[in-house]
N, C-alpha and C positions, 0 to 999 in steps of 0.2 A: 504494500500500500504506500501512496505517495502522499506528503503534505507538499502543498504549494501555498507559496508568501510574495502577494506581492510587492514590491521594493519600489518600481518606479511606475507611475501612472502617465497619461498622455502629460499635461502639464510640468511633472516633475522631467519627466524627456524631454521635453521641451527645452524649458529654464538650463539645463544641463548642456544643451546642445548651443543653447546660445551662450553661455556663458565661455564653452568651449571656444567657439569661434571670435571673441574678445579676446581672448589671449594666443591665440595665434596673432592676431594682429597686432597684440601688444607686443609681444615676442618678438617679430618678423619686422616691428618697426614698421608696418602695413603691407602688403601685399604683390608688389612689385614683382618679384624675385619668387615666388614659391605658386607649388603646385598641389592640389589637395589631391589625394588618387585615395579612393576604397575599395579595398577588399573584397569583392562578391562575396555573400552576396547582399548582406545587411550592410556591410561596410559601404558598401557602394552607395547606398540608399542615404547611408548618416552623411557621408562624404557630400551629397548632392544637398543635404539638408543644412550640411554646416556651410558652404559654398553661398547659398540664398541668401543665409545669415549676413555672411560675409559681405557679398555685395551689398545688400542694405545699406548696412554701417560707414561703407567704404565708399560707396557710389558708383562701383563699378566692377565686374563680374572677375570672377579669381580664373584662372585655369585650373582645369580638373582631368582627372583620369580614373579607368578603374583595373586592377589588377588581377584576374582569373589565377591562383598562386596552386590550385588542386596538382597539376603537373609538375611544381617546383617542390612538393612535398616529401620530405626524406622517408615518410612509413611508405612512400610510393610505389610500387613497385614497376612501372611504365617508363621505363628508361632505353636509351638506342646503348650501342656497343660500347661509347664513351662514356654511359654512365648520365648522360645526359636526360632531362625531360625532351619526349618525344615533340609536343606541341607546349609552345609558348604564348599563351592568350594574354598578352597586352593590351589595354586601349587605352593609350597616354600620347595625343597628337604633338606632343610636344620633344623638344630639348631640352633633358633630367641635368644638362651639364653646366653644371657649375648654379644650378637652383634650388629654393631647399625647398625638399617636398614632404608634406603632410600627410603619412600613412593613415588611413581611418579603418577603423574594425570597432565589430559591434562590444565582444569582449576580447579580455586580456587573460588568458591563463597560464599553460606552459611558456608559450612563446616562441611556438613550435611553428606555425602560421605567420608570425611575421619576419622572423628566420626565413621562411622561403619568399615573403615577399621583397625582403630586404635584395636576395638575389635576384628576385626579377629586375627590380630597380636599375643593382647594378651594370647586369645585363645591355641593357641601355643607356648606359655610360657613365661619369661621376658626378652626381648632384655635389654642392657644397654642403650640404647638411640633408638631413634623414630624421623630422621627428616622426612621433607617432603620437594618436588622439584614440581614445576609445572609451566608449559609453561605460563601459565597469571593466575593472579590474577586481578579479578574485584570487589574486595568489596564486602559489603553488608553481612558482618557475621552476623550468626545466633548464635552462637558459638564460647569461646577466641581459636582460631583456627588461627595458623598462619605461613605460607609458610619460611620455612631457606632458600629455593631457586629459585627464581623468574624470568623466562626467562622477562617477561613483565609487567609493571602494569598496568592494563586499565580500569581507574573509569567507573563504567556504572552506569546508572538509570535503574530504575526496571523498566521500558519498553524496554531496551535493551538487545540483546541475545551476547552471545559471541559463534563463531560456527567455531569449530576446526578443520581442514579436512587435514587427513595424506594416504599418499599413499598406505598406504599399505590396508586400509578401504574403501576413495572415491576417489585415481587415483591420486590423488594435494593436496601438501602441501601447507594449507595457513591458518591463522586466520582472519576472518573477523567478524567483529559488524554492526548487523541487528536490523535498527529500526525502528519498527513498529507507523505508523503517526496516 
């Protein structure tokens, strides 16, 4: 049997997401220079959501991309003779070189996922900086892997799920911790 709690409601999502995208701007000195790219597939979604933000405040639209990282995944096993990911799903229209780009993911756990996204990045040449933003963080790195910007922080134990659900994938925004007795 499972218990579920929810943690964040549309509004608390909200407020977090704007808040996030303030301090990239703060950070960044404004926006110039950086690229916000998300995660598929919720990443992708906050990515475009912090992006809106962004423009608002700013008055004018950020560049953005979003990152397919499934093929860059080390528990993979879909590799050519080099060892390599067979297909590499990008969509970043841009020059990563020498700009700093704004990883987005929905959460943060191992650090397993942005490990391979960091390679995709690289792949694409040398940005000057690489942060990362994501709606919660729950611990439990695998990895010295660690979020610039944190809508949430929510210790979990390894029995519990963190389960993110954005409108535009399951209909409601909400994060809630699912735990399994």
């Amino acid at each position: 049997m499972s218990q579920i709690t929810e943690l964040l409601d549309s509004p608390s999502m909200n407020r977090a997401l704007t808040r996030i995208a303030h301090e990239i701007i703060e950070r960044n000195k404004g926006i110039d220079e950086c690229i916000i790219v998300g995660i598929k597939t919720r990443g992708a979604f906050l990515a475009r959501r912090i992006s809106e933000r962004i423009e608002k405040i700013e008055g004018k639209p950020i560049r953005t991309g979003e990152l397919d990282i499934t093929l860059y995944r080390d528990d993979l096993s879909v590799k050519n003779d080099s060892g390599e990911a067979l297909v590499k799903q990008v969509d970043i229209d841009y020059s990563v070189k020498d700009q700093k780009i704004v990883l987005v993911d929905d959460v943060l756990y191992t650090g397993r996922t942005v490990r391979a996204a960091l390679d995709a990045v690289m792949d694409l040449g040398r940005p000057s900086q690489i942060q990362l933003a994501v709606l919660v963080d729950r611990g439990h790195r695998e990895l010295p892997i660690r979020a610039d910007y944190v809508g949430k922080n929510i210790p979990t134990s390894g029995s519990e799920r963190i389960v993110v659900k954005l409108t535009e994938v399951d209909g409601v925004d909400n994060v809630s911790l699912h735990k399994t007795n």
